[in-house]
N, C-alpha and C positions, 0 to 999 in steps of 0.2 A: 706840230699842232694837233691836238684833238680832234677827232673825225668826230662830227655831233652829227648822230643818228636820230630822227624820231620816227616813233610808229604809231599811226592811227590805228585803232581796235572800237570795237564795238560790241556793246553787251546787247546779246539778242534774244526770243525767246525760244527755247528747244526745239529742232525741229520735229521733233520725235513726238512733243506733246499734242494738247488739242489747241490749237491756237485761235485767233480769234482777235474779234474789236471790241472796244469800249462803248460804252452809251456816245460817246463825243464820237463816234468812229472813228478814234485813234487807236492803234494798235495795244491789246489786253497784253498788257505786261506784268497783271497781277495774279492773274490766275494760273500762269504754267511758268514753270521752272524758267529760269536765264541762264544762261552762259558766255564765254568768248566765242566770236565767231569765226566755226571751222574754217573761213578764209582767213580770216587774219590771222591764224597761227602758221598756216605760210608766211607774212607777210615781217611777222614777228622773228621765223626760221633765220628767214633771208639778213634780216637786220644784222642779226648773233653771227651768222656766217661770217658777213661786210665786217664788223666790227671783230672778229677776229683774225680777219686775214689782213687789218691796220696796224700801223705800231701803233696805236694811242687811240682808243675812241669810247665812244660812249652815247648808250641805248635809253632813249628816252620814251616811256610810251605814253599814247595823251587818247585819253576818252570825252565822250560827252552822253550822259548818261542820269538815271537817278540814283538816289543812294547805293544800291545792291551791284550798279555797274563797274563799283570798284573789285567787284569778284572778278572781273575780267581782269582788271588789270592787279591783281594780282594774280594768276594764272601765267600771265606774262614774266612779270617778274621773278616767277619761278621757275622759268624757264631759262633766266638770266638775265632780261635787264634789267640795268641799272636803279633808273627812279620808273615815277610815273605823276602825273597829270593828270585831276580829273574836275573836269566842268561839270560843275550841279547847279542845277537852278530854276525852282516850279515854273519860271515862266518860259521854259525851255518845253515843254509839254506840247506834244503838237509837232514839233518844227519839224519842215523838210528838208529833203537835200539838201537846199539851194542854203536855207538858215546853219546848219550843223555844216558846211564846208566854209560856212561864215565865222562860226565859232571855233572851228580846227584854223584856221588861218587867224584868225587873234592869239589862239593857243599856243601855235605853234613857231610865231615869231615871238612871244615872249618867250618861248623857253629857248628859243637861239638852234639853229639846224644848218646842215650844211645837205641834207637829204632826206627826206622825208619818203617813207615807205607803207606803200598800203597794200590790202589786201584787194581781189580783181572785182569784189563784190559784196555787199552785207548778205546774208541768209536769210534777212528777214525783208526788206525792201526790193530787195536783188537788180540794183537800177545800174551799177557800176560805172556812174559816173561823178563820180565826190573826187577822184583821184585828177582830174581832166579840172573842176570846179575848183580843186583848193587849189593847184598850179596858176591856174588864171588869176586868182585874189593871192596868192604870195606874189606874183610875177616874174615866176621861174619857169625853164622847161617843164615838160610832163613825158617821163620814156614809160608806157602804158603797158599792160599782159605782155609780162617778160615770164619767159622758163627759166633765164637763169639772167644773172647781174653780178657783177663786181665794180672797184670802184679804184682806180688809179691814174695817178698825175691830177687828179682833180677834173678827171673825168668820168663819170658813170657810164657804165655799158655796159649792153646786154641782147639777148634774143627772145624775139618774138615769133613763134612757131603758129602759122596759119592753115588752114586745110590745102592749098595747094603752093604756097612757099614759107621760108623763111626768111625773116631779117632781122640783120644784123643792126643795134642802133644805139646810138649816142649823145648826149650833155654834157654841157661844162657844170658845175657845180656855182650853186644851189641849186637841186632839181628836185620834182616830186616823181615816185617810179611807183609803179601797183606789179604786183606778182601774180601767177597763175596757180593752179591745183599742181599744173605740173611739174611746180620748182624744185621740189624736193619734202621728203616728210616731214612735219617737225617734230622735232623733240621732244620725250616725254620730259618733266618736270622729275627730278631726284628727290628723294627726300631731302636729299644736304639743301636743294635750292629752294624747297617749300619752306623750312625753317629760315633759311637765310631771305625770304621773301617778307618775312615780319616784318624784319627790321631796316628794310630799305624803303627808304623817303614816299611818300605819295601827298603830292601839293594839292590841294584844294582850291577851286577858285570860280567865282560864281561871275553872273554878267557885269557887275558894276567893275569888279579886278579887270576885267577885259576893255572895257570903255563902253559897253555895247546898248543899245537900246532895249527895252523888251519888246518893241512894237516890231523891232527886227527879225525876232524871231517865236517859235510858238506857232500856235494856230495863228493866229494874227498877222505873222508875217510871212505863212505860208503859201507859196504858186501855187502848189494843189494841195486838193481838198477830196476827202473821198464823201459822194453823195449818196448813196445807199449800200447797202452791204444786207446778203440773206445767209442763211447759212444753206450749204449744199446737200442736195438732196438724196437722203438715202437711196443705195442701191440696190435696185428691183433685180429678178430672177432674172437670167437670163435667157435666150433661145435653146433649147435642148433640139439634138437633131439625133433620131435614132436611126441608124445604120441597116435599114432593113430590104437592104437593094437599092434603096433608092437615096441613099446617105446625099452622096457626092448629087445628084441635081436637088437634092432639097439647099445643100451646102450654096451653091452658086447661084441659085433664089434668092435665098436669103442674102448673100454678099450685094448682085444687084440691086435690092431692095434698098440695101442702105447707100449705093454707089460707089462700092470699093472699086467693082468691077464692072 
């Protein structure tokens, strides 16, 4: 049988830009560049890994996103997989976690999975809990911030590397797994898989294709709400301490001043 891989991704804005909110204090997505997020190309890695070391599988990646989000997934699929999935739909504008691991769980039981792979985190919300959220609304396990994962006898396992232990952990299949930074690199994109990226499938599909409400999701069906937002305050000159015998007690002054020490 076909091992059916899917991978949630997410198009985010750079972190490298100037980022910023909207008049709605939702997240400015128009004014700096997007991309894949650097987690999910982990998560993306690990998938192409799994589905290579199957006899028979196949990488499905599924977005929710605005028009431009499908840059991500292709990025993806120039990496090698297969198709891709992508949820568009203005009334999707706004939605939190809670709505967009509503909408990856309608996605992703319509395109049929036997494991579902994310990455440990988006770059731009940085909540890392969608992967925990969509397992409870599929009603599969969830094996969470794995280093490394494989999948045999129709069981998934993997390790979880902690600051004072490891473990070792395991599901039956269906299961949802998230990956770490420290799974391993991913792959650049070849040119053979950027060209071959064209022409591989990406499905479309908006809230009504899902069954979904729009009161579901959006601002509207959002838990949180952000209430004010400033932008951060330029930085002022610092303390200068000249060395002039008396360095080091002016030094330990100033540190107890601010209570380091």
């Amino acid at each position: 049988m076909t091992l059916r891989i899917v991978v949630c991704v997410k198009y985010v804005p750079d972190a490298t830009g100037d980022r910023g909110f909207a008049e709605d204090l939702t997240t400015d997505r128009e004014s700096v560049d997007g991309l894949l997020s650097e987690l999910d190309e982990y998560a993306v890695e690990q998938a192409l890994q799994l589905a290579e070391a199957a006899d028979d599988a196949e990488v499905t990646v599924v977005t929710v996103g605005p028009e431009d989000a499908r840059d991500a997934v292709r990025k993806a699929l120039s990496m090698g997989a297969d198709k891709a999935v992508h949820v568009e739909d203005d009334e999707l504008h706004g939605t939190d976690v809670m709505g967009t691991s509503l909408v990856l769980a309608k996605a992703v039981e319509q395109a049929g999975y036997d494991v579902v792979v994310c990455g440990m985190a988006s770059t731009d919300g940085t909540m890392g809990v969608l992967p925990a959220l969509l397992a409870e609304r599929l009603g599969v396990p969830q094996v969470t911030l794995l280093s490394e994962v494989s999948i045999s006898d129709g069981t998934v396992t993997g390790r979880r590397d902690g600051d004072a232990a490891t473990e070792e952990l395991s599901a039956s299949l269906p299961a949802v797994v998230s990956v770490t930074d420290q799974s391993g690199e991913a792959r650049y994109p070849s040119f053979k898989g950027i060209m071959a990226a064209k022409k591989k499938p990406v499905e479309s599909l908006d809230l009504s294709d899902l069954d979904l409400d729009s009161e579901t999701v959006g601002l509207a069906g959002a838990w949180t709400a952000v209430d004010s937002a400033a932008a951060r305050p330029a930085r002022t000159a610092g303390t200068v301490v000249k060395d002039e015998g008396e360095g080091g007690r002016q030094l330990a002054e100033f540190l107890a001043g601010q209570k380091f020490i």
